[in-house]
Backbone as a chain_set.jsonl record, in Angstrom:
{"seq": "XXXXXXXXXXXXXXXXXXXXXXXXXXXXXXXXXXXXXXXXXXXXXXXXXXXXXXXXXXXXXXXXXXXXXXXXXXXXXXXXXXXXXXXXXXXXXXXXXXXXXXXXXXXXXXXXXXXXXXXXXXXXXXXXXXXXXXXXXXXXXXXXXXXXXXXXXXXXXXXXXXXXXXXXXXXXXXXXXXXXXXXXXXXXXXXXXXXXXXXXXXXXXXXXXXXX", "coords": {"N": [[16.25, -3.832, -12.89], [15.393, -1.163, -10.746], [12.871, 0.243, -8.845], [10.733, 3.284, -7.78], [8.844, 3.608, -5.751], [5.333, 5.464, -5.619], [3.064, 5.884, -3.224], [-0.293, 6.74, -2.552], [-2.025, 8.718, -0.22], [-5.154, 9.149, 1.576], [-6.144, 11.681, 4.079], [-6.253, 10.422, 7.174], [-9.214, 10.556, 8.338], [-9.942, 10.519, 6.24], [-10.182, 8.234, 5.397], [-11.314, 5.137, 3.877], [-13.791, 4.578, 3.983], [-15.817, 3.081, 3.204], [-15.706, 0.925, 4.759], [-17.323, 1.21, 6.933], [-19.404, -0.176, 8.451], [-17.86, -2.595, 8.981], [-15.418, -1.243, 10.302], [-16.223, 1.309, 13.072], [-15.798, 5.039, 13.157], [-14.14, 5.485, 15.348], [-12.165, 3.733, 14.973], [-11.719, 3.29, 12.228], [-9.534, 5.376, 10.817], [-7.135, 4.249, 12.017], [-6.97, 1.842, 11.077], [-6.61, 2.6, 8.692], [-4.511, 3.777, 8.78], [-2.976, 1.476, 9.059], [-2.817, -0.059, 7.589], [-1.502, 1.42, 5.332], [1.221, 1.29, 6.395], [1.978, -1.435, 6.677], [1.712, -2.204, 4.1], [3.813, -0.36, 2.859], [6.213, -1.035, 4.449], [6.423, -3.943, 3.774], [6.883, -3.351, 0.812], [9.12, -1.895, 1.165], [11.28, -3.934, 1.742], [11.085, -5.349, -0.411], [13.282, -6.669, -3.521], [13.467, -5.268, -5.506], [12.303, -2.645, -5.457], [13.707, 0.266, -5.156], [13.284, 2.875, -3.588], [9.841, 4.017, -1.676], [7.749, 6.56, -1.685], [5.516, 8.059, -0.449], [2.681, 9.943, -0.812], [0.773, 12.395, 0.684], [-1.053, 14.298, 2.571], [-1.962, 13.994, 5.429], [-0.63, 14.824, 8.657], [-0.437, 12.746, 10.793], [0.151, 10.615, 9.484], [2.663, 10.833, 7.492], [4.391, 11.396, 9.287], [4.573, 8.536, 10.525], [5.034, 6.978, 8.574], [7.094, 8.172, 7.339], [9.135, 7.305, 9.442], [9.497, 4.701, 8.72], [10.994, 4.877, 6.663], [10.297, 5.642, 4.532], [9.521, 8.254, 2.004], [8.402, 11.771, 2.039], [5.816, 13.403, -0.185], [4.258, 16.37, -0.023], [0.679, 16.6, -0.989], [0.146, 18.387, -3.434], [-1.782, 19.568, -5.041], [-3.845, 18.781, -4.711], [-6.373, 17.952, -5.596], [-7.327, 15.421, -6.466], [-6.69, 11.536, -6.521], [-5.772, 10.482, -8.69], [-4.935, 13.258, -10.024], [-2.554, 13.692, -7.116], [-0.738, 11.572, -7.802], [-0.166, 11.841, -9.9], [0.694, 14.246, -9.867], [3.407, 13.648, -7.49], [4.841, 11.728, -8.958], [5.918, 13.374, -10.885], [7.351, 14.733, -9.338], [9.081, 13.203, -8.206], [10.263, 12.227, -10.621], [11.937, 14.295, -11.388], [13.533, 14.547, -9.509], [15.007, 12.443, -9.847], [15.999, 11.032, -12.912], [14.863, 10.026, -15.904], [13.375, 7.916, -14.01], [12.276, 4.759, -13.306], [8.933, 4.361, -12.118], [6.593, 3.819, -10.386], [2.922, 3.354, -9.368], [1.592, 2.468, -6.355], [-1.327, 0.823, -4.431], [-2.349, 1.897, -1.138], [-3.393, 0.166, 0.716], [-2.971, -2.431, 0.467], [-2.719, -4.092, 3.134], [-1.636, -7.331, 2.923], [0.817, -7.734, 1.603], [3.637, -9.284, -0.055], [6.921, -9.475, -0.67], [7.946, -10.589, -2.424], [6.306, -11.154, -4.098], [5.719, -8.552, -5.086], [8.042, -8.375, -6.454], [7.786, -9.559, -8.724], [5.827, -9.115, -10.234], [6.858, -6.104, -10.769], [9.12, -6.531, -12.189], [7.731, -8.135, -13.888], [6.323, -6.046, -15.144], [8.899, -4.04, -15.681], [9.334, -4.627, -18.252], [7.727, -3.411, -20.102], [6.596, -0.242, -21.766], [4.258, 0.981, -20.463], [2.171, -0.538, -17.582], [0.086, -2.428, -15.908], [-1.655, -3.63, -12.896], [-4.758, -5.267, -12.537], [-7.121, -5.297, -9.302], [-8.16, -7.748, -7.551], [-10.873, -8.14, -7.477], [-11.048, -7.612, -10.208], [-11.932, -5.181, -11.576], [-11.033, -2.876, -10.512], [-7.227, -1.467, -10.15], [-4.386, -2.037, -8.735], [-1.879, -1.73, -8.981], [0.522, 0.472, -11.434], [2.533, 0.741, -13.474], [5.238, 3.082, -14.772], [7.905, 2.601, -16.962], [11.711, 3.553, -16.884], [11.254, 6.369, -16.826], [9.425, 7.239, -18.175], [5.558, 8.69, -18.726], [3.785, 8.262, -16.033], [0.951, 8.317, -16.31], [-1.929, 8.23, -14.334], [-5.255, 6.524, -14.39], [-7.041, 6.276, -12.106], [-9.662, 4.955, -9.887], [-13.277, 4.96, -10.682], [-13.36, 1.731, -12.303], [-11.308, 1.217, -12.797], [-9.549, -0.409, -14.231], [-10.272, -1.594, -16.997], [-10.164, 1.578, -17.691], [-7.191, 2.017, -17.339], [-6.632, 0.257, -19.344], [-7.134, 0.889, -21.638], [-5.764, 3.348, -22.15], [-3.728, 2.159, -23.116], [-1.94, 0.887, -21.344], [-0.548, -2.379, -20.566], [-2.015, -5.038, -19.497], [-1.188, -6.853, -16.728], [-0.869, -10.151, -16.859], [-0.93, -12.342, -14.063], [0.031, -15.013, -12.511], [-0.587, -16.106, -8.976], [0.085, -13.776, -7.605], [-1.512, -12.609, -5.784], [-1.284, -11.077, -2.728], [-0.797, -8.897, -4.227], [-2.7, -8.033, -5.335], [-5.058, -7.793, -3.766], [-6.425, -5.493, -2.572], [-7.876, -3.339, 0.301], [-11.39, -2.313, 0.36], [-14.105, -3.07, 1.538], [-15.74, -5.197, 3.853], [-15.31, -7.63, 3.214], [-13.449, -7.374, 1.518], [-11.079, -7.059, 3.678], [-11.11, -9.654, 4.958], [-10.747, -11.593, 2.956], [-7.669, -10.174, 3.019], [-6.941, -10.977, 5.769], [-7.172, -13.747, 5.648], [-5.36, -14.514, 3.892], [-3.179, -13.328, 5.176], [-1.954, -10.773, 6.776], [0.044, -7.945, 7.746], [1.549, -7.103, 10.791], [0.97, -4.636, 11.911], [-1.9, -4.158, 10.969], [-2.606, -6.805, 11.707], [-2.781, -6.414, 14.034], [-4.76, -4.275, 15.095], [-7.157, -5.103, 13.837], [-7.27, -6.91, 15.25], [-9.189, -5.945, 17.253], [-11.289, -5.552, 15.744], [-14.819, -6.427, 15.471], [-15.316, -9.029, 13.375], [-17.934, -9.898, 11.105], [-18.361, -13.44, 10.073], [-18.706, -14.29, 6.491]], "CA": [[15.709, -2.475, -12.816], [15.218, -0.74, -9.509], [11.872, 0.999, -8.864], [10.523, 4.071, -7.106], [7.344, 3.347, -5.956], [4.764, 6.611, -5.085], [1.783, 5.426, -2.535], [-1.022, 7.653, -2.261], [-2.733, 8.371, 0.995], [-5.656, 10.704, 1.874], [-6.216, 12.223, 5.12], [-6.197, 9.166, 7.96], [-10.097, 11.195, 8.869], [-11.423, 10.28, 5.44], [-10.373, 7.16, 5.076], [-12.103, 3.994, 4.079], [-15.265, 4.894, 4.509], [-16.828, 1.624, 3.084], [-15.387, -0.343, 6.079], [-18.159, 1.722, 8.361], [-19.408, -1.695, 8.665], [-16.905, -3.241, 9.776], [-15.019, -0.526, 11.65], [-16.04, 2.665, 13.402], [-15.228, 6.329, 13.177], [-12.93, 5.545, 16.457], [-11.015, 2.983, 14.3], [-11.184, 3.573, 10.455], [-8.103, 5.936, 11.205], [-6.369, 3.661, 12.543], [-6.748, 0.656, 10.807], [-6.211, 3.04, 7.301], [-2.568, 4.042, 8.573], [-1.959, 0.283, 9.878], [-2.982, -0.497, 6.11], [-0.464, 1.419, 4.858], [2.748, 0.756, 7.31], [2.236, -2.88, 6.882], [2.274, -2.195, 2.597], [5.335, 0.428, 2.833], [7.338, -1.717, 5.305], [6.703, -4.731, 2.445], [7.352, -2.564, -0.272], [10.746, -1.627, 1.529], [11.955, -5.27, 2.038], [11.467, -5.604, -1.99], [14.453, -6.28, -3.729], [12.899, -4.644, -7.13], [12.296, -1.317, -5.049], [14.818, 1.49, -4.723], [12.724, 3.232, -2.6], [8.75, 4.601, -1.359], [7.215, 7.752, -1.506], [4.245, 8.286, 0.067], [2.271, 11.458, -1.429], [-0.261, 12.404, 1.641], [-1.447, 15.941, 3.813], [-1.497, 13.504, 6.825], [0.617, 14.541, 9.625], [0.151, 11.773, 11.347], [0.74, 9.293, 8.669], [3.214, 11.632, 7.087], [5.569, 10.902, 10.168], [4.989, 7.248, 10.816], [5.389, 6.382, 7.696], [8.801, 8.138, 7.397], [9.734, 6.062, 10.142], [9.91, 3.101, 8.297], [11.908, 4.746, 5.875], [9.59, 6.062, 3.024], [9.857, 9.596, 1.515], [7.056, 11.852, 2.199], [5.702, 14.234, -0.981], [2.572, 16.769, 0.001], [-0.719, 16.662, -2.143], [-0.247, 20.196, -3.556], [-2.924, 19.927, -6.25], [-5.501, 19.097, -3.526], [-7.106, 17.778, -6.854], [-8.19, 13.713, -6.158], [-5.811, 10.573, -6.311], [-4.767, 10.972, -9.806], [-3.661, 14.621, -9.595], [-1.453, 13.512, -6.3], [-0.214, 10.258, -8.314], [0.904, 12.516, -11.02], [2.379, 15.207, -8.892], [4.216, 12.853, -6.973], [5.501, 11.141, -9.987], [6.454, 14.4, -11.152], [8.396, 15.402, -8.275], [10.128, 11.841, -8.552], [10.743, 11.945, -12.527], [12.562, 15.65, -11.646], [15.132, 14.169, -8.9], [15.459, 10.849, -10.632], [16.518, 11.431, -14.388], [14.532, 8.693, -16.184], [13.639, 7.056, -12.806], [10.993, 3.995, -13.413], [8.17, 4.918, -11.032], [5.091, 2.808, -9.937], [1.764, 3.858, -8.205], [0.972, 1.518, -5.846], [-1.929, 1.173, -3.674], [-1.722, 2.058, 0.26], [-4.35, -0.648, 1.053], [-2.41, -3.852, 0.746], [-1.555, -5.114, 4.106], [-1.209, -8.691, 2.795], [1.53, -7.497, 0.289], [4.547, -9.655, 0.062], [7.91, -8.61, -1.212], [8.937, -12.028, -3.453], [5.207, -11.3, -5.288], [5.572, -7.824, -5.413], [9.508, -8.285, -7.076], [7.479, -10.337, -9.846], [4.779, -7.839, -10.52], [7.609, -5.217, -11.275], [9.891, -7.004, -13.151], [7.832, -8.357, -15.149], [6.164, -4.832, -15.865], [9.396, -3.635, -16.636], [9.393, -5.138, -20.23], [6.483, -2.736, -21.194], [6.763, 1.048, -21.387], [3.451, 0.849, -18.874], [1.587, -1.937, -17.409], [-0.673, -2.567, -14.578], [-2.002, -5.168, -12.252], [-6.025, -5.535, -11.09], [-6.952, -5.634, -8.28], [-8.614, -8.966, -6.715], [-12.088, -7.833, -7.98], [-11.096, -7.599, -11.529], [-12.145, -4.175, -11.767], [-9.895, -1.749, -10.377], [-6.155, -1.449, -10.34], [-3.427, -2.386, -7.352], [-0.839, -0.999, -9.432], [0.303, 1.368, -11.948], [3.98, 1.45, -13.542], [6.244, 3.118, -15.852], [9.552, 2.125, -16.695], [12.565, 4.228, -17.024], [10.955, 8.031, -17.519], [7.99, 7.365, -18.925], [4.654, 9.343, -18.509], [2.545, 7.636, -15.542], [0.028, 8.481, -16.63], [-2.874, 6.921, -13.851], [-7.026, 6.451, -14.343], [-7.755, 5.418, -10.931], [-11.216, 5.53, -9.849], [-14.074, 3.486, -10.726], [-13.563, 0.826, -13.298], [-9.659, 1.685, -13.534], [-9.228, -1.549, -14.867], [-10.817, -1.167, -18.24], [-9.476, 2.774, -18.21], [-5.807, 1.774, -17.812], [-6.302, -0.95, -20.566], [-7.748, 1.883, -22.561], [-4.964, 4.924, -21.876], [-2.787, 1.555, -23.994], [-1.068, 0.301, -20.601], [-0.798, -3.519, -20.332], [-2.455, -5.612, -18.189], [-0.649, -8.067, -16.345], [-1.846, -11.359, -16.167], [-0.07, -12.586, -13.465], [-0.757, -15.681, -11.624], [0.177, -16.354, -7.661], [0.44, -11.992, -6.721], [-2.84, -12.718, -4.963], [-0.677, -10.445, -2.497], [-0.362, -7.577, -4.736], [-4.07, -7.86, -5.569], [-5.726, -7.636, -2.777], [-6.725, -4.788, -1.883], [-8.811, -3.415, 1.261], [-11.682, -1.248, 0.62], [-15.021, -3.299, 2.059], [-15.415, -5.953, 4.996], [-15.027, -8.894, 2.703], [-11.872, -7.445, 1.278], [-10.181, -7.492, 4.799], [-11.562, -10.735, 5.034], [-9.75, -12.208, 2.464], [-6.624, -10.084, 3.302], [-6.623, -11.731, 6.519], [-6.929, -15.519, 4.858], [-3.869, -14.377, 3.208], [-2.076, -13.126, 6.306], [-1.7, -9.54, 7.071], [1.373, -7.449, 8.138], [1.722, -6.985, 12.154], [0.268, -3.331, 12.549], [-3.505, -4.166, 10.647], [-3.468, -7.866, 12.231], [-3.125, -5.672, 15.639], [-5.875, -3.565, 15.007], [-7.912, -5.811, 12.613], [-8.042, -8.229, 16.677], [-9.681, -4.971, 18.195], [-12.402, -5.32, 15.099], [-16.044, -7.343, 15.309], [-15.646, -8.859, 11.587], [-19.003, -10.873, 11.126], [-18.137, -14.809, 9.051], [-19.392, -14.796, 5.788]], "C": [[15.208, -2.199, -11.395], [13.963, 0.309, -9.756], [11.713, 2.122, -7.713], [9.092, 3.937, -6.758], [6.367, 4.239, -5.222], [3.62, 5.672, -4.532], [1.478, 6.516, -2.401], [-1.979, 7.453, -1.133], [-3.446, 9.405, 0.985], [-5.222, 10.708, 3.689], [-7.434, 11.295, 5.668], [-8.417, 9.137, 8.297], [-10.776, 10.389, 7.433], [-11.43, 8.926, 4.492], [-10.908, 6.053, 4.974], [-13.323, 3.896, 4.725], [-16.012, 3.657, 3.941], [-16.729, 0.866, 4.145], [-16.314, 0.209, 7.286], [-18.856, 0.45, 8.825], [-19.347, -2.276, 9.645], [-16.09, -3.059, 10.932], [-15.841, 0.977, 11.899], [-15.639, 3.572, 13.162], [-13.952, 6.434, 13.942], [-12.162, 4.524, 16.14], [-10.692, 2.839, 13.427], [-9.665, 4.089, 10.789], [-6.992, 5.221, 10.891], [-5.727, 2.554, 11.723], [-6.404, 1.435, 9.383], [-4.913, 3.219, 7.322], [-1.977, 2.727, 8.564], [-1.727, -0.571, 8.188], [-1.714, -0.284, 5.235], [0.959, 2.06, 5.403], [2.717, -0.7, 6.921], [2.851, -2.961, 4.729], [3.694, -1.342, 2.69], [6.138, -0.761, 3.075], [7.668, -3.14, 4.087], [7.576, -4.319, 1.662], [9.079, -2.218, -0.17], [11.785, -2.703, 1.373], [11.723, -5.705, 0.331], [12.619, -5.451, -2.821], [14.61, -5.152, -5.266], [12.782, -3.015, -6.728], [13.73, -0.834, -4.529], [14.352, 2.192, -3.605], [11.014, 3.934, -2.354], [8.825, 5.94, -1.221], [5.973, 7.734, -1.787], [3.734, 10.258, -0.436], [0.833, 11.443, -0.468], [-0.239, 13.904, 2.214], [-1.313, 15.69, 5.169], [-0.459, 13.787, 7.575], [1.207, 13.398, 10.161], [1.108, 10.264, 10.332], [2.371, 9.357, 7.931], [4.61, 10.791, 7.944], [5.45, 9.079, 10.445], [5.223, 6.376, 9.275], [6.848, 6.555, 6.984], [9.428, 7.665, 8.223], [10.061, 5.238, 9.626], [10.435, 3.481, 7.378], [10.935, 5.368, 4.636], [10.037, 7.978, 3.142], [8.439, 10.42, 1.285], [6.898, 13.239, 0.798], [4.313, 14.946, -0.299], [1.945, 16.517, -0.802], [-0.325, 17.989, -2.495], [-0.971, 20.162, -4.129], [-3.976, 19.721, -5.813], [-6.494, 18.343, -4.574], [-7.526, 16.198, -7.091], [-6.699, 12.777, -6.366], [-4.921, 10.401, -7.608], [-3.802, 12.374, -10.068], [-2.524, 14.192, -8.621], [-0.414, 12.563, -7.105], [0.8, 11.546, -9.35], [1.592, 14.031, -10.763], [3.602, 14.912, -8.103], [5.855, 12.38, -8.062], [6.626, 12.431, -10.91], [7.592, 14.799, -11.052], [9.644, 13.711, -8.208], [11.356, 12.295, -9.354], [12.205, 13.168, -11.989], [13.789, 15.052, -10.603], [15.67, 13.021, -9.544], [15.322, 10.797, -12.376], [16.118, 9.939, -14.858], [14.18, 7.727, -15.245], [12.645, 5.985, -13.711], [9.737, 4.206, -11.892], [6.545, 3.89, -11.204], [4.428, 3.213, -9.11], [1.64, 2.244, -7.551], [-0.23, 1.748, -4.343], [-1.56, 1.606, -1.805], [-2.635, 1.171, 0.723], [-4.113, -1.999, 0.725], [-1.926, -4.57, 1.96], [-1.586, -6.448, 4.014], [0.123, -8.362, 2.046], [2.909, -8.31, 0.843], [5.711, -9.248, -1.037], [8.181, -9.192, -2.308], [7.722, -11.407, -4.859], [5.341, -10.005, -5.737], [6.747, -7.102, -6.385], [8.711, -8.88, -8.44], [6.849, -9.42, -10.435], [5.765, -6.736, -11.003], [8.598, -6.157, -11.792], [9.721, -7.438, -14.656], [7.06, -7.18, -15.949], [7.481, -4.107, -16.346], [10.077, -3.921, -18.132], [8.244, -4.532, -20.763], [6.507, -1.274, -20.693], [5.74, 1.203, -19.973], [2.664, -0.297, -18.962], [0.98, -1.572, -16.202], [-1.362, -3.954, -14.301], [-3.384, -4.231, -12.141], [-5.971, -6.302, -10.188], [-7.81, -6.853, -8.097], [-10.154, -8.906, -7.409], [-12.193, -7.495, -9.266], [-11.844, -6.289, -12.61], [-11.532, -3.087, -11.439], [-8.364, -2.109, -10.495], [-5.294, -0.905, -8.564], [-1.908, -1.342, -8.057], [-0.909, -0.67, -10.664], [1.886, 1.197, -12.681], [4.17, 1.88, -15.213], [7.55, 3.52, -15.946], [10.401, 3.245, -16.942], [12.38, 5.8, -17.946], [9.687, 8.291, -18.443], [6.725, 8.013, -18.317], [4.032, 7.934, -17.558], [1.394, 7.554, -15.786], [-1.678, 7.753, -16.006], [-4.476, 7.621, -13.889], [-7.334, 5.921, -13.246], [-9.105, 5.905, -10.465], [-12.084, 4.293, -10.563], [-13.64, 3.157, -12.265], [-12.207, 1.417, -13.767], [-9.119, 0.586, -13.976], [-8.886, -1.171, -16.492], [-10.366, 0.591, -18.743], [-7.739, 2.437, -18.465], [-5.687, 1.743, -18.983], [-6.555, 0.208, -21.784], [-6.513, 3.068, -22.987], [-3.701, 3.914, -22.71], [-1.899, 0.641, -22.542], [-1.026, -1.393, -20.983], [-0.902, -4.248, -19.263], [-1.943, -6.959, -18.264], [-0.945, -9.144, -15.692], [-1.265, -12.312, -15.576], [-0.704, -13.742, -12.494], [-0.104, -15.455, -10.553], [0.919, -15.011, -7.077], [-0.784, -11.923, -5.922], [-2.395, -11.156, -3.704], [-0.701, -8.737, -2.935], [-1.881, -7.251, -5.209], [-4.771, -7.352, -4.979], [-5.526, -6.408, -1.849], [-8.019, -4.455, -0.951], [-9.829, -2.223, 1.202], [-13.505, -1.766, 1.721], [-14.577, -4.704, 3.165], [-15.221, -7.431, 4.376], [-13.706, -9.028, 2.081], [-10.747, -7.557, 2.525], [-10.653, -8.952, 5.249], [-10.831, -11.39, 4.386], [-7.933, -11.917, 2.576], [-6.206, -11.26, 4.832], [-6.665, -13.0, 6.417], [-5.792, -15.542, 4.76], [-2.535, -14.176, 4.245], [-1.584, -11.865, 5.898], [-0.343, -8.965, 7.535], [0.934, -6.944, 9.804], [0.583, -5.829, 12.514], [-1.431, -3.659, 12.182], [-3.525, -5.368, 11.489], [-3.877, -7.184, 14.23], [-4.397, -5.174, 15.946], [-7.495, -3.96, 14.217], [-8.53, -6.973, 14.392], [-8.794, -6.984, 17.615], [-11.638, -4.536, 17.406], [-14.02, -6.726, 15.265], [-15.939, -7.962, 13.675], [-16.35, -10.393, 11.619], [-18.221, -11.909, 9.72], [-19.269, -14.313, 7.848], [-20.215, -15.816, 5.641]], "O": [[14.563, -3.109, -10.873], [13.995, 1.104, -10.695], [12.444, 2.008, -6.73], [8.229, 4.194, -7.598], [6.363, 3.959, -4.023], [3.217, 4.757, -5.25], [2.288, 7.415, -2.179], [-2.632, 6.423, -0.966], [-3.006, 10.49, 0.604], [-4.388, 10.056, 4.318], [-8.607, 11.166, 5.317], [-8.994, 8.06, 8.445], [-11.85, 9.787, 7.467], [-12.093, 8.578, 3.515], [-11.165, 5.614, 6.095], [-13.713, 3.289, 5.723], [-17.036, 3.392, 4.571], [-17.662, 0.134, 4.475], [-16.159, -0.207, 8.434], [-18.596, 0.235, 10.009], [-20.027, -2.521, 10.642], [-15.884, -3.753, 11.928], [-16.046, 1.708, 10.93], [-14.55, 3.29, 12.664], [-12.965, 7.087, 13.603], [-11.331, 4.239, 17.003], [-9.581, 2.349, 13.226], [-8.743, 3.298, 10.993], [-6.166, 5.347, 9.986], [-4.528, 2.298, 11.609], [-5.709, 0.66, 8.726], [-4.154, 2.993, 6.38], [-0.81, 2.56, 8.211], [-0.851, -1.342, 7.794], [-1.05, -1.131, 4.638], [1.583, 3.023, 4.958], [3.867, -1.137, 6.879], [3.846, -3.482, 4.226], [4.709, -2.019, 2.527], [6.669, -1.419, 2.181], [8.783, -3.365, 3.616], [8.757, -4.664, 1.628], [9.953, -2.261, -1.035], [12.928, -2.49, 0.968], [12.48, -6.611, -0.019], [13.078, -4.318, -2.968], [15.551, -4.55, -5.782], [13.121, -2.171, -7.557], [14.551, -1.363, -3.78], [15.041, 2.126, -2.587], [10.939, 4.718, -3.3], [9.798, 6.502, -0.717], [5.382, 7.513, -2.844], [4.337, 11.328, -0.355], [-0.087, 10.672, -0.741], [0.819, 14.533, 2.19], [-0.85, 16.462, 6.008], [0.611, 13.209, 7.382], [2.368, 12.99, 10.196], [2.049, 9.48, 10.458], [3.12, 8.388, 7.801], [5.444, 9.99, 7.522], [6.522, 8.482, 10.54], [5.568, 5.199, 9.172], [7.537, 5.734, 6.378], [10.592, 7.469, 7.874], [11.14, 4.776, 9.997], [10.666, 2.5, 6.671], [11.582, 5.31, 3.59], [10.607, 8.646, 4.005], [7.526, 9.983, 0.584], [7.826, 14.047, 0.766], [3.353, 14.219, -0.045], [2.581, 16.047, -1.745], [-0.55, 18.811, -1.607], [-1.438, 21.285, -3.94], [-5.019, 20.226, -6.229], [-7.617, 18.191, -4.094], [-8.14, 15.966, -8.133], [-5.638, 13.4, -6.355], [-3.702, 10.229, -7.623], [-2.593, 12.536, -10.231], [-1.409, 14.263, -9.138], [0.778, 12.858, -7.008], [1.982, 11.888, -9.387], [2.545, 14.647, -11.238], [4.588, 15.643, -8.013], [7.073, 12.551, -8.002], [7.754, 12.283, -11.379], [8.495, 15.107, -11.83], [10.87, 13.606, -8.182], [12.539, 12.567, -9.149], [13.366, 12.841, -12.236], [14.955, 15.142, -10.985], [16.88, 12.836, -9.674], [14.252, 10.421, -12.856], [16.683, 8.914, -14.476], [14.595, 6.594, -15.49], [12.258, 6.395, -14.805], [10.115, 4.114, -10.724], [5.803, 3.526, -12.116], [4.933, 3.527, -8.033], [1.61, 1.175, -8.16], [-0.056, 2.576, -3.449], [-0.396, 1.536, -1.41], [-2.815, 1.692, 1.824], [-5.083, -2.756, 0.698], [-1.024, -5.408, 1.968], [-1.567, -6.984, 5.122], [0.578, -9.501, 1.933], [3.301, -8.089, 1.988], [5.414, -8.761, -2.128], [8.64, -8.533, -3.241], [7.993, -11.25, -6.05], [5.11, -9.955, -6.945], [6.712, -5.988, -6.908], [9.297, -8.459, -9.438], [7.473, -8.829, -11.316], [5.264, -6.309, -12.043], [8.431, -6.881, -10.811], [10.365, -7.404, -15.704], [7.065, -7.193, -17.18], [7.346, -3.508, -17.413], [11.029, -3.48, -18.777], [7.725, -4.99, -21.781], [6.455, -1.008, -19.492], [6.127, 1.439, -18.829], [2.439, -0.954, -19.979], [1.282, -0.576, -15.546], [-1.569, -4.936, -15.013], [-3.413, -3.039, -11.836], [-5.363, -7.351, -9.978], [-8.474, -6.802, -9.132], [-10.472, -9.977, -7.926], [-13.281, -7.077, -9.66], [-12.162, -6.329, -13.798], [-11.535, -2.209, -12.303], [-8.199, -3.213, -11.013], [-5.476, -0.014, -7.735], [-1.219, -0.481, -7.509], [-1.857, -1.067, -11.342], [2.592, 1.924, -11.982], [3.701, 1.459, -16.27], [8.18, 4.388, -15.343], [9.709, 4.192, -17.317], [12.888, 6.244, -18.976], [9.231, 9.213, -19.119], [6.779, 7.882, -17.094], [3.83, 6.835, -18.074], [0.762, 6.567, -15.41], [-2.437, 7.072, -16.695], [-4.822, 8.757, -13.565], [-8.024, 4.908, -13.357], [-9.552, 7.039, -10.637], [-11.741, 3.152, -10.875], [-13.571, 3.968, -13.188], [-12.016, 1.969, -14.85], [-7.903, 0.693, -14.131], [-7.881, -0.72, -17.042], [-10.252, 0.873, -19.936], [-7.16, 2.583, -19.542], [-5.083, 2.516, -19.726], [-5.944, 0.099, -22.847], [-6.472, 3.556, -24.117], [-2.693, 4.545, -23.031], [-1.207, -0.313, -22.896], [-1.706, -1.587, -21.99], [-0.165, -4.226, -18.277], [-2.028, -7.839, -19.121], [-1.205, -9.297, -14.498], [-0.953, -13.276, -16.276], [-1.712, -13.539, -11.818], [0.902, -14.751, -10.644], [1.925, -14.994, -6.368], [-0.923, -10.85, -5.335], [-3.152, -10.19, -3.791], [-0.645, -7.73, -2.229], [-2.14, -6.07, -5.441], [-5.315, -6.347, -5.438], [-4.835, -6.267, -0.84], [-9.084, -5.028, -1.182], [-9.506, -1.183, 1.777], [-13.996, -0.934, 2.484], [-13.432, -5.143, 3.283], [-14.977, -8.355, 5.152], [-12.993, -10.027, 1.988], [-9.657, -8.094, 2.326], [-10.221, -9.14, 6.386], [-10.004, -11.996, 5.067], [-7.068, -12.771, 2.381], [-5.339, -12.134, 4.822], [-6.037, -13.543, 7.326], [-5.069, -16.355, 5.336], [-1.393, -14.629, 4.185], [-0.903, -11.733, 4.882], [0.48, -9.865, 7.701], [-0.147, -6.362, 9.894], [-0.423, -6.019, 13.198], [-2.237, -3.42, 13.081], [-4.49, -5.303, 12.251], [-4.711, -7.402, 15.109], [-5.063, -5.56, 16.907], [-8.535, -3.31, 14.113], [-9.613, -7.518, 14.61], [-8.915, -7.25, 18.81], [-12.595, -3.896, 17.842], [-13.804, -7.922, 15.071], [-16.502, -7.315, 12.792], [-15.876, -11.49, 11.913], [-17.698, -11.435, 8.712], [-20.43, -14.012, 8.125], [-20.81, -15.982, 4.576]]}, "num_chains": 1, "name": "protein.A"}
C-alpha cells in the first residue's frame, strides 16, 4: 500500500514557542522550517510513501518545502491543526479516489525512512491507527487506509483522544524515529542522541543547548 502523507505546518513566526529556552525569536523560525525539511525529505525517501503534502500559509516554508518535492495545500479554514489536517485530507481524498492518507507530524527531524515504512504498513491492516509520540501522550502520527475518514484529535492528550475516536494504537517497538517529536529543549535533546537530518543539525550547532 502506498501512502499520501499530509504534514501540517503553522506560520514559521509562530512556531515552537516552547523552545524559547532553548532558541530565540532570531532562530525559532528557522530551526521550525529545518524541522520540517529534514522530516519531508525522510518522508520522501520512504518506500511506503507515494507522496507529501504539506498543508501551511507559510510562504517561506511553502516554497522550500516544494523544493524537495512535497505538494503544498493552503490552511483555508484558518481554524487550528485539526481543521487544516482535515482540509488537507479532504483535498487529498478528492484527487486520490480512496487514497490512504496519514497526518504526520512536521517536527521529526530524527525520522528515518526504514522506521517510518514499518509504522505505515503495519497501520495499514486497521481502518485507522496511530503512533504516540515519545512522551506517551500525544500523537506522531495519524492514518487512514484506503478512503477512510481521518478523522484527527490532535492537541493536548491526543493520545488517549485518538484511542477514544476507536483508532488503534500502535505498539510498535524500535520507531523511536517516528516518535520523537520536537516541541521542548529536552525533546531536541533526545532528537539529537538519535541523529538529526542535515538542515536542524546545521542550525541546532548555532544553538546554546544546556546538558541535562
Amino acid at each position: 500500500m502506498q501512502w499520501t502523507l499530509v504534514v501540517p505546518l503553522k506560520p514559521l513566526a509562530e512556531a515552537k514557542s516552547r523552545l524559547s529556552d532553548t532558541a530565540g525569536d532570531g532562530l525559532r523560525p528557522g530551526l521550525a522550517l529545518a524541522f520540517a525539511q529534514d522530516t519531508v525529505a525522510a518522508a520522501l525517501e520512504c518506500p511506503a510513501v507515494r507522496d507529501v503534502v504539506v498543508v501551511t500559509n507559510d510562504a517561506l516554508a511553502a516554497r522550500e518545502l516544494a523544493a524537495l518535492g512535497a505538494g503544498i495545500v493552503p490552511d483555508l479554514p484558518r481554524g487550528g491543526l485539526n481543521a487544516a489536517l482535515t482540509h488537507a485530507a479532504a483535498t487529498v481524498g478528492s484527487a486520490r479516489r480512496a487514497a490512504s492518507v496519514a497526518a504526520l507530524n512536521a517536527d521529526l527531524p530524527a525520522l528515518r525512512p526504514a522506521e517510518l515504512a514499518h509504522v505505515l504498513e503495519t497501520a495499514a491492516e486497521f481502518p485507522r491507527a496511530f503512533l504516540a509520540d515519545a512522551a506517551a501522550v500525544g500523537t506522531t502520527l495519524l492514518a487512514a487506509s484506503q478512503g477512510r475518514e481521518l478523522r484527527p484529535f490532535f492537541g493536548p492528550a491526543s493520545r488517549l483522544r485518538h484511542r477514544a475516536s476507536g483508532a488503534v494504537e500502535l505498539g510498535l517497538d524500535a520507531v523511536d524515529s517516528v516518535r520523537q517529536d520536537v516541541d521542548t529543549g529536552e525533546d531536541l535533546r533526545a532528537a539529537l542522541a538519535l541523529g538529526v537530518g542535515p538542515r536542524t543539525a546545521a542550525v541546532a550547532a548555532r544553538l546554546l543547548i544546556p546538558e541535562q
